[in-house]
N, C-alpha and C positions, 0 to 999 in steps of 0.2 A: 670601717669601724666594726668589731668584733660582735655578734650577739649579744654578748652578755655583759656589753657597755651598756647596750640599749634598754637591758630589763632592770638597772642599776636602783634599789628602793632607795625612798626618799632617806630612811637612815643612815644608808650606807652615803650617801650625798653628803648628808651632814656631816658624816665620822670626818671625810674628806676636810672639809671644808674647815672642820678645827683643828683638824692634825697637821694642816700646812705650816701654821706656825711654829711646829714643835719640830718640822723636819730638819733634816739636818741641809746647810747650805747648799751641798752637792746636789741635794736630791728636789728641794724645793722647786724651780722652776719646772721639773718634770711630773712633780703633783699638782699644781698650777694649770698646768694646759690639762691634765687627766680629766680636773673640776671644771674646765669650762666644758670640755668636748660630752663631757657628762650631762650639763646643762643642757649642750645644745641638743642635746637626743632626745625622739619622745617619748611620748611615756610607752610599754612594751605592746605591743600589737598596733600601734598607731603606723609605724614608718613605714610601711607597705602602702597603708591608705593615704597617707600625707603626700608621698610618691606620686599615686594614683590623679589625688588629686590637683599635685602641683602641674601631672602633665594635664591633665584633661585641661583647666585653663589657660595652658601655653598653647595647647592646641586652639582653643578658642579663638585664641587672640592669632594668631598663626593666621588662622582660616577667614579672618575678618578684614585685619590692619590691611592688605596689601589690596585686599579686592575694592577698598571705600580709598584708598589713595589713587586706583586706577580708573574709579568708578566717573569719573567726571571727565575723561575724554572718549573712553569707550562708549556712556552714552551720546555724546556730540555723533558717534560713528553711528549706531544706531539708530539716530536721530535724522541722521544724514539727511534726507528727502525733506523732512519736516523744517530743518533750520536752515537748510541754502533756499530755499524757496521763502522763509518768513526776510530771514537779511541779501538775500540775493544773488549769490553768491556761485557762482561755478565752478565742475569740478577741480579744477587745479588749484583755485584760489582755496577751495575748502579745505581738499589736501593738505596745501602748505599749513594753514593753520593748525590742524593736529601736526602735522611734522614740527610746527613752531612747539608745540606742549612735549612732546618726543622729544626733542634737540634739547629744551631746556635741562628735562631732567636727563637726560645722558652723560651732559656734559657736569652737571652738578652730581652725578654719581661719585666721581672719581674721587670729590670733597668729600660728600656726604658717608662713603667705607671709610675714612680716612677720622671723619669726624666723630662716627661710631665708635670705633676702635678707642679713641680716647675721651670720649664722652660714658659709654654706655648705651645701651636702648631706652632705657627711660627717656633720654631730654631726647633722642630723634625722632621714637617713636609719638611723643609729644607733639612735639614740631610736626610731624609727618601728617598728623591726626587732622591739627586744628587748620595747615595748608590746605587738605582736602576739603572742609567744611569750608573754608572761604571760598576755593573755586566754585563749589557746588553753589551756595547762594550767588554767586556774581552770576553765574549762568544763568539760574534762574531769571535774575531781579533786572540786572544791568545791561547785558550783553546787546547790543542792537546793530551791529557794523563790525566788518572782518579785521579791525582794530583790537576791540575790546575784547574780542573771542581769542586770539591771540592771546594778550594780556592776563584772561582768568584761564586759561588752558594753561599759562607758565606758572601759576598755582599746582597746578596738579604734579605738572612734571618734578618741578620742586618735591611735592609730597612723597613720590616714588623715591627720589633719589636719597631719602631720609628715610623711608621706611621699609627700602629691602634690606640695604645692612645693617641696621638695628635690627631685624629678624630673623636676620643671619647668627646675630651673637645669640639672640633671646631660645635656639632652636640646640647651638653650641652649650646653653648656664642651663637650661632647664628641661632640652630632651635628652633620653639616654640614646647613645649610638645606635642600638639595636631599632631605632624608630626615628632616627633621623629622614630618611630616606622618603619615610609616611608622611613625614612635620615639612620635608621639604615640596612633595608631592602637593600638600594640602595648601601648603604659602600659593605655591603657582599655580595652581586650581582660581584663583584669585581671578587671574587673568579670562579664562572662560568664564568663571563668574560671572565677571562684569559687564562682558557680551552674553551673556543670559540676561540679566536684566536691562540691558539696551534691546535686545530683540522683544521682550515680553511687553516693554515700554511702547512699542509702537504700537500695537495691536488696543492695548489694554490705556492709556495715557496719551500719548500723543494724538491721536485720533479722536481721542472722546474730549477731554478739557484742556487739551493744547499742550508740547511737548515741553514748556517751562516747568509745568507742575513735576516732570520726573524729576528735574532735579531739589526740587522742591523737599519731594518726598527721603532723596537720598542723604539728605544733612541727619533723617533720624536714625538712621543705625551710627554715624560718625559720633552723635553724642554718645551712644550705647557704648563703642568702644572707649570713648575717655573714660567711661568707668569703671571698667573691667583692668583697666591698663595697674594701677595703684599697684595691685594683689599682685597679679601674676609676674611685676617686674620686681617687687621686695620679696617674693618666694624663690626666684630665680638667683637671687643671691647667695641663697645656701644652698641651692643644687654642687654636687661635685664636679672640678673640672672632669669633662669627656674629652671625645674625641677629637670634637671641635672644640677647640682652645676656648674658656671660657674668660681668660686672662689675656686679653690679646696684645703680644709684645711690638709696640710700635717702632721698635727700635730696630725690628728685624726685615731685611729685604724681602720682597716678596720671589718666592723660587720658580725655575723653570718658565721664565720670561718667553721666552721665542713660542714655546708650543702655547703659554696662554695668550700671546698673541694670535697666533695661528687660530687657536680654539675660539678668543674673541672674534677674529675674522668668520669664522663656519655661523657663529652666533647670529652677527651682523648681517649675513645672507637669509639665514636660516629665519629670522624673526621680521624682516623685511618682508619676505616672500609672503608669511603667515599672515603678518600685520594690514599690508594693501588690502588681503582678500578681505581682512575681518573689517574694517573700515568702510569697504565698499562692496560689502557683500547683499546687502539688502538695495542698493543700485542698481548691481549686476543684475538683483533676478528680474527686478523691476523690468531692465531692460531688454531682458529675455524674456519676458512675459510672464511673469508673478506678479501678480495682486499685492496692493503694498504690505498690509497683513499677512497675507503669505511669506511676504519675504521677511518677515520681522519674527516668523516661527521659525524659519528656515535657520535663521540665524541663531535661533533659541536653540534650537536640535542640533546644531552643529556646537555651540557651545557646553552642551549636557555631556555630547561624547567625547569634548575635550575634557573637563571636567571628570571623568572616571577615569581616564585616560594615565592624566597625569598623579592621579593617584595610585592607580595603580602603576607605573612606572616607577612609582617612591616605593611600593611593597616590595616590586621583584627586586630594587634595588639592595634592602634589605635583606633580602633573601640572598645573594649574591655578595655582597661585599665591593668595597673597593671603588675607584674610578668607572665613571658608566658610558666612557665615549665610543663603545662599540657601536653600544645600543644605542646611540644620541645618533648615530650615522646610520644607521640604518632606517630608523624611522623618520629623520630629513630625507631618508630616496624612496622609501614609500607617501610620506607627504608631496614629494618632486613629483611623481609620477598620476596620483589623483588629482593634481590641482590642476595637471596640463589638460586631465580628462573632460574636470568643470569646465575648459574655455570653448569643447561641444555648446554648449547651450542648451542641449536636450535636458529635460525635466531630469531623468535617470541619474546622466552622468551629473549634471550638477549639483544634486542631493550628492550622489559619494563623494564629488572634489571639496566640496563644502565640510562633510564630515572626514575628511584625510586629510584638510589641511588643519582642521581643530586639533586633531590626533597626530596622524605622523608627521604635520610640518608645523606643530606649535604645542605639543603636549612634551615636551622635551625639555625644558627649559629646569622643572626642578629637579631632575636628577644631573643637568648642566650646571648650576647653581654647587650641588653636592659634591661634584665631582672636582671642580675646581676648588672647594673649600680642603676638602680631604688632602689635596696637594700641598695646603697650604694651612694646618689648621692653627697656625700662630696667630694668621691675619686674616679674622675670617671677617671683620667687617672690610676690609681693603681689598680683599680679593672678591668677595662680593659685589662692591661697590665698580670693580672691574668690570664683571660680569654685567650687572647694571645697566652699565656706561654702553656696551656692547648692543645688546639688546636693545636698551635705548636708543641708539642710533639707527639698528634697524626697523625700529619703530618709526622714526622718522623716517627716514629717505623711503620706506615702502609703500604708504600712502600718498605721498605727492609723487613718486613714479608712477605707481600704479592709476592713479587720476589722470597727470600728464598721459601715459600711452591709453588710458581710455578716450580723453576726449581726442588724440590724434589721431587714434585708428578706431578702435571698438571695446569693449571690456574684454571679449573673449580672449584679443591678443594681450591683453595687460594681463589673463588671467595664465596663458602660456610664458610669458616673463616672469611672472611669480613664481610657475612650475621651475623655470629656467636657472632662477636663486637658489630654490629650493636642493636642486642637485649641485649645484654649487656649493653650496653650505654642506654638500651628507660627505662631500670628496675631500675639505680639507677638516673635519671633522675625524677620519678616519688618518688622516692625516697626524692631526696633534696629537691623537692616541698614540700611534709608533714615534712621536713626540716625547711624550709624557713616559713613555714607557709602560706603559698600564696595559 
């Protein structure tokens, strides 16, 4: 749209708006669309700040939606010590049960990009919202036996699977290209989030009036969001399409199959390896001799430095352009390489395996997200949901391996097995790139 549509006076509107009838046939339908597109404009010095502030609350919602959909099985992780000792439970049984929340939603990703795509983010992000506030209260209220923790943990995973590709599209309608990178950095910031407030819960909550009340407490920001969602998803409808397809054609196949299977596979390593350590990181130190408080900071400060991490991964991505799986492989083999360091045990090294696996083997994921969207930006909820699915399974199977080879050998060596994915994941990660061609 032209400037000086935008500063169009309300007379000149009107002249419009009676002269259509007197136009002549040929020309009528093209003063027609002139008087809407006139309409829709605002008034003169507004659409910078209307801009402004359409993104500031996509960002809002961006930085919220995915961290209260993840928030109910990352605190269980955090919680770890506190709820296998209240229901009884051992590490491998405990494992499986977040793997059972993981598995669900992995596998319902594939539906849920799918369902996106043809629904919109309004009704997933919806759905996504109100699944998360149900697990949280089951947790809370219900849960007493590795049955039912199962059961509301499959709440969660659900939530995930509905509300990454809904903000995949909501990042395509309402952020501009130039900040994609930032929008996608900030969605996956979510993830260390979430293990920030599971480590802060131990020290602060679970300790003090028993580890129910966290999730007690976390149903109040889920309502905050249902009401922010309204605005930012009817403002998102008149953003212009970007880069990311904001119209997404479900009619069209998704491109370059082989390498984003490949890329899914480095994913799948890549987010296992991450996931064990984070699940069972407040164990590990436990078991290495940290104070359980200790260990519930440890976890905090490893989450913080995922947390800038992958934000800034979304800036330089920005700054850069284009597909980012150079960089997505390089930082799985410096993640590979500190996590083998934490299975030392020494105070030292397990502070930086802790803080490398937050960063280089798990702050990767939103410019992973971006990069396969970019490939594909007709179907950015299905390709997301791809993504999703990926991730999600490493989610799973990482905690109940990682659990299995602790209680069969020691943490340290489950913590070298992680290291061991982790290079796994940066090799064919580097791979899909000369894939991709990017």
């Amino acid at each position: 749209m032209s400037p000086g549509l935008r500063s169009v006076p309300k007379i000149l509107r009107q002249n419009i708006e009676t002269s259509i009838p007197n136009c002549s046939l040929a020309f009528r339908p093209r003063a027609t669309t002139l008087l809407r597109r006139v309409r829709d404009q605002p008034a003169h010095g507004g659409g910078v700040a209307t801009d402004n502030a359409r993104t500031t609350r996509a960002m809002v919602v961006v930085s919220t939606a995915l961290v209260l959909a993840a928030l109910p099985i990352f605190l269980v992780g955090g919680l770890a010590v506190q709820i296998r000792a209240d229901l009884g439970l051992s590490e491998s049984s405990f494992g499986a049960a977040v793997t059972a929340g993981f598995t669900v939603g992995a596998i319902a990703a594939i539906f849920g990009g799918r369902l996106a795509d043809r629904l919109g983010p309004r009704r997933v992000l919806y759905a996504g919202a109100t699944l998360s506030m149900l697990s949280l209260i089951g947790l809370g209220t219900v849960v007493n036996s590795w049955a039912s923790l199962v059961f509301v943990l499959g709440f969660s995973g659900l939530a995930v699977a509905l509300t990454d590709p809904g903000l995949a599209i909501l990042v395509g309608s309402a952020i501009t290209p130039e900040r994609q990178g930032l929008a996608f950095g900030i969605k996956e910031a979510s993830i260390p989030s979430a293990t920030l407030a599971a480590g802060l819960a131990v020290p602060w909550i679970a300790l003090t009036v028993g580890w129910r009340w966290a999730f007690a407490i976390g149903v109040l920001p889920v309502v905050v969001l249902l009401t922010l969602l309204p605005g930012v998803i009817r403002r998102s409808r008149q953003a212009n399409a970007v880069e990311l397809d904001s119209s997404p054609n479900v009619s069209l196949p998704v491109r370059n199959r082989t390498a984003m299977l490949v890329a899914g596979l480095a994913g799948f390593l890549g987010s296992g390896a991450a996931s064990g350590v984070g699940v069972f990181l407040t164990e590990s130190a436990v078991a290495m001799g940290f104070a359980p408080g200790d260990a519930g900071l440890l976890l905090a400060a490893g989450s913080v430095a995922g947390i800038f991490t992958r934000i800034g991964a979304g800036i330089a991505a920005d700054r850069t352009g284009g597909p980012q799986f150079r960089l997505i492989a390089w930082m799985l083999a410096v993640g590979s390489v500190t996590i083998a360091l934490g299975a030392t045990g020494t105070t030292p090294l397990l502070v930086l395996g802790t803080v490398g696996a937050f960063t280089g083997g798990w702050a990767w994921t939103g410019i992973f997200f971006l990069s396969l969207i970019k490939t594909n930006p007709s179907r950015p909820g299905a390709v997301a949901g791809l993504g999703t699915a990926s991730l999600g399974l490493g989610n799973a199977a990482g905690p109940i391996v990682f659990g299995t080879v602790a209680e069969a050998a020691s943490f340290g060596t489950a913590w070298l097995v992680a290291g061991a994915a982790a290079g796994g994941g940066a090799l064919l990660m580097a791979y899909a790139r000369r894939r991709f061609g990017s």
